[in-house]
N, C-alpha and C positions, 0 to 999 in steps of 0.2 A: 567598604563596598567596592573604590574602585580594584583592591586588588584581588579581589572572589572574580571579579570581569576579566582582571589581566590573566589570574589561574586560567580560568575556563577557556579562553580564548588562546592561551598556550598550550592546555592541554588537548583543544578542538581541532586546531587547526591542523598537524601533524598527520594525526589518525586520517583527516579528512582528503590531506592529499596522498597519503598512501594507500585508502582504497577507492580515487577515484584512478591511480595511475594506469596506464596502457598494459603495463606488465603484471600488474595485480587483478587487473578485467582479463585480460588472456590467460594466466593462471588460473581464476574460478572457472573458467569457462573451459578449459580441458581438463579441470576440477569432475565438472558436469558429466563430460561425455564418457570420461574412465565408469564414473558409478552408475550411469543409466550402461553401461556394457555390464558393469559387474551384477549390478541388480538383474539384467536377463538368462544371465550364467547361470547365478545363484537359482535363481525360481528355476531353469532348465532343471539343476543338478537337482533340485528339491522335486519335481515331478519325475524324475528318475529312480528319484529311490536313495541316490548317491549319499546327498546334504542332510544327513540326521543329527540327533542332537539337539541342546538348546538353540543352537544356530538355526537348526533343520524346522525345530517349531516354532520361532518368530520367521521364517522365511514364507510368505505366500505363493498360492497355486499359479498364480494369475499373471500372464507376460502383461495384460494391461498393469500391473499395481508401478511396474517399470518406469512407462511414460507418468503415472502419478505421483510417485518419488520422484523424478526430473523435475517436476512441473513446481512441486513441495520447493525445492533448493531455489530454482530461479526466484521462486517468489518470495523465500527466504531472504536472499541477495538485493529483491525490490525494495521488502520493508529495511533493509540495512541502508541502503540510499535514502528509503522515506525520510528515517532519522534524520538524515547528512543533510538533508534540502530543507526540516525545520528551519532553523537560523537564518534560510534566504525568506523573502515574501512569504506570508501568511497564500497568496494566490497562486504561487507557484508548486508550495506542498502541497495544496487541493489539487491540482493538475498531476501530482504525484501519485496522488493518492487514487485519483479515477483509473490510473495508467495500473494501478495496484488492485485493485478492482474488476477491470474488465480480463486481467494475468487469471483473477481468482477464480472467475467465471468459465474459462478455458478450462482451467485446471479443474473445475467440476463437470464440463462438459467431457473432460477424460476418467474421471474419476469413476464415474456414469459406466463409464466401459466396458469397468472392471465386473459389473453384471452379466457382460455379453459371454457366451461359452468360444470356446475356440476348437476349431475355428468358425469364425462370426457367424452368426445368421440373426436377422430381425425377428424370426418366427417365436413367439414368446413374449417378447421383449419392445411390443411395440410402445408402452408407455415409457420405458427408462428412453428409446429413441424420440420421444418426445419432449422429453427434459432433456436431452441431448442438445437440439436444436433450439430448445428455449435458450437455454444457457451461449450456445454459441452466437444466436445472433443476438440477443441481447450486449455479449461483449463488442460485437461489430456496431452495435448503435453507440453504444457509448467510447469508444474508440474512432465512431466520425466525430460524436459530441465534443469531444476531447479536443481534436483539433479544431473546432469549432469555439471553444473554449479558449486555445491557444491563440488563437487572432484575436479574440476579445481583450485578451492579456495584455499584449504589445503594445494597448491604448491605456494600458489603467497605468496612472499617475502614482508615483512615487511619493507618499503624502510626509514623509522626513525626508531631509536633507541631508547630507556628509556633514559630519562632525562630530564633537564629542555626543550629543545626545544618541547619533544613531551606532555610534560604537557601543554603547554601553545598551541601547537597546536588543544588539546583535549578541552582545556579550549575556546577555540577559539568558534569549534564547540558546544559546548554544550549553548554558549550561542546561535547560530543560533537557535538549538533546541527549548531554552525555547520562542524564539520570535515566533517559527511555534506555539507551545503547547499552545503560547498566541494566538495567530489568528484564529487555531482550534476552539477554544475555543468560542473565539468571532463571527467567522462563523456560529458557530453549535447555538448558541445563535437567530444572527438574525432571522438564517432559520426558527426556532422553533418558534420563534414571528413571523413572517410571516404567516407559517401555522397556528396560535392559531388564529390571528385574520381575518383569511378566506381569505388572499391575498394568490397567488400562490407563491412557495416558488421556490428560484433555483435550480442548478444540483450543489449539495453540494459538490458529491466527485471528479466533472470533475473540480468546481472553485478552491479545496481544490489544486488536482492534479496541476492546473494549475501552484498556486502562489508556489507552490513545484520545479516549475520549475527555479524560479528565486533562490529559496534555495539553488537548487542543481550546478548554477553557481557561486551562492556565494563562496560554499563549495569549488567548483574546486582553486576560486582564494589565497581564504583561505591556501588550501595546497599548492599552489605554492608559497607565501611569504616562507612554510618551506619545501615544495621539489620542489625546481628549477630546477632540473634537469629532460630531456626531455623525456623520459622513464616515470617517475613519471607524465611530466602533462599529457603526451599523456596517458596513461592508467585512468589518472581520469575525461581527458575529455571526452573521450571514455563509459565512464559509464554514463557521463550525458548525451551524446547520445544515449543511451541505454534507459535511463528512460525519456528522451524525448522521444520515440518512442514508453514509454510507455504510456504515457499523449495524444499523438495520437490517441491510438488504443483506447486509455476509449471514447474518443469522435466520433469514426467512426461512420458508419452505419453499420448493420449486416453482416459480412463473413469478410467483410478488417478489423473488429475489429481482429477480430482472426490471418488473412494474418500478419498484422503488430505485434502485440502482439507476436506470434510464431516469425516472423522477427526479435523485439528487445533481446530474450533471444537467437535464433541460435547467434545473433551480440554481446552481452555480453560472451557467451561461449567461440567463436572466437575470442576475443579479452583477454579472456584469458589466452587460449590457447598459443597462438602466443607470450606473455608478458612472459609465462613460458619458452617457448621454446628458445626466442633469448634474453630477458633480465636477467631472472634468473642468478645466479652466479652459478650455478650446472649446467646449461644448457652447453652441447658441443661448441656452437656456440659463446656462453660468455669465454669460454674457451680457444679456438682458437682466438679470437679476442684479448684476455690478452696475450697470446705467442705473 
């Protein structure tokens, strides 16, 4: 076993610092800008008449579908990070994953867009501007919650120590990682041969989210083999209930996406809150309990 940990953590570690590097972020990210230029081209030369062909009919009408492909890749790029931050804290992937969440929500508040004619007018369309707005400031709540979240973080206790148990816990996880990184991988694949050869393709990031779910119960049991104790599960099951609830909200309908979404971070906040307040070892209440 220990050398399936020493693999995985040879194999993790690499990958991991060559797509967190400066040159590799600056790379995707004029990645980006080329293909939201090339996707407004493309859709110009397709309303012209120019861009026919198989090319010409997967190419949409719409300058909004533009900013919806940008929005697709970034957040493509999100869940590629979500992966990478598994193997840190179980509270710090939740904090990943709201950051991943509230991207999603933008990205349907444009998506929405794509309804509007061009050029814009509300006349018509006052219900998709309605979900417009839900969506948008839903991700603005949950993007203050977030940082709300992140100070509660600061206080939560590291319930393992350095050393062998927490290498091999680490190691544990990162292989979970490389098995999402591989399914990613091989999802994003089908999808793409689906769309190439004209069949409709699925809901990439609600399947993606889905099998995330089974990760993040993996992850819970994983920690309990190394924190058995009930503080510990209860605080990382508690997180999986949180990002189940965030796997919810991606698949609502319009307004309970947001209800629920804003529901799972006030519920991560609150849980860790209350983890600070009566588990903590600085906390009063831990204090008196030890007297």
């Amino acid at each position: 076993m220990d050398t399936l940990y020493c693999w995985a953590t040879y194999a993790f570690d690499p990958l991991h610092h060559f797509w967190e590097k400066d040159s590799t972020q600056r790379t995707v990210a004029g990645f980006l800008v080329v293909v939201f230029l090339f996707a407004l081209a493309g859709i110009e030369l397709k309303r012209q008449g120019i861009l026919t062909g198989p090319l010409g009919d997967m190419t949409p009408t719409s300058h909004y579908m533009a900013i919806n492909l940008a929005f697709t890749l970034v957040l493509i790029l999100e869940v590629i990070s979500l992966i990478f931050t598994l193997p840190c804290s179980i509270s710090k992937a939740v904090g990943k994953q709201f950051e991943i969440l509230a991207l999603i929500m933008l990205r349907s508040a444009f998506k929405t867009l794509a309804e509007f004619p061009e050029p814009i007018t509300i006349t018509g369309h006052e219900q998709e501007l309605w979900i417009i707005l839900s969506d948008g400031g839903g991700a603005i709540v949950i993007f203050g919650l977030l940082g709300v979240y992140t100070l509660l973080r600061r206080n939560l206790e590291e319930t393992l120590k350095k050393g062998g148990p927490l290498f091999k816990f680490v190691a544990a996880k990162k292989i979970v990682a490389l098995v999402m990184l591989a399914t990613f991988v091989g999802m994003g694949i089908q999808n793409a041969t689906l769309f190439l050869s004209g069949e409709k393709p699925f809901h990439f990031f609600q399947s993606f989210y889905t099998v995330l779910i089974f990760s993040d119960i993996l992850l819970v049991l994983i920690a309990q083999r190394f924190l058995p104790e009930f503080k510990a599960v209860f605080r990382n099951s508690g997180f999986a209930l949180a990002t189940l609830l965030i796997r919810l909200a991606l698949t609502a309908p319009p307004y309970y996406n947001v209800m629920i979404g804003v529901a799972s971070a006030v519920f991560a906040c609150l849980l860790t809150l209350v983890y600070n307040v009566f588990c903590s070892s600085a906390s009063r209440f831990n204090s008196h309990t030890r007297a």
